[in-house]
Phi, psi and omega in degrees: 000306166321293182339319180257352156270357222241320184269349171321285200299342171303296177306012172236015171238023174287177181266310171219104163312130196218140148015134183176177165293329162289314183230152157303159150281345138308310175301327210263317192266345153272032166245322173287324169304322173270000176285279162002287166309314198255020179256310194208092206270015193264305161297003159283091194261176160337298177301319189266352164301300189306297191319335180281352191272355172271001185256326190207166187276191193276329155299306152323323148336260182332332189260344185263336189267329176283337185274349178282322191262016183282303192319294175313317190303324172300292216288314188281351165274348185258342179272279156355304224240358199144275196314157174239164156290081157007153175250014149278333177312148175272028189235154156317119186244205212059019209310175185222112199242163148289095153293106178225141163334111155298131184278000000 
């Protein structure tokens, strides 16, 4: 399974993944919708709405913008709050947040 995920997750840890021998253009442009989202959810304009409908339907649309911002909505309640990883988890614990002062 790696063997066939492995050049995915390369391209997708590129700064902005584009169309390739590694992702379709779909995969590229649901890799940017969601980028969009948790970096500045203010670019997802009209224009960039347009570009998705020949890749995917209206209902994907929808199901890709809910599942980003559920994902995103964890990560700023698990930063906010804190949490570590269980000490049975396969994930890293002790976590470490940054804490800074609004000016």
């Amino acid at each position: 399974m790696s063997g066939a995920v492995g050049p995915k997750e390369h391209a997708l840890f590129e700064h902005q993944p584009k169309p390739g021998a590694e992702l379709t253009e779909r995969e590229a442009l649901a890799v940017s919708l969601a980028e969009r989202i948790a970096l500045d959810p203010h670019t997802v304009t009209d224009e960039f709405f347009a570009s998705l409908k020949p890749h995917f339907t209206d209902d994907e649309i929808v199901e890709m913008v809910f599942a980003c911002s559920i994902f995103n909505w964890g990560n700023k309640f698990n930063i906010t709050m804190n949490l570590d990883s269980s000490p049975e988890s396969a994930y890293p614990t002790d976590m470490e947040y940054r804490q800074e002062e609004i000016a």
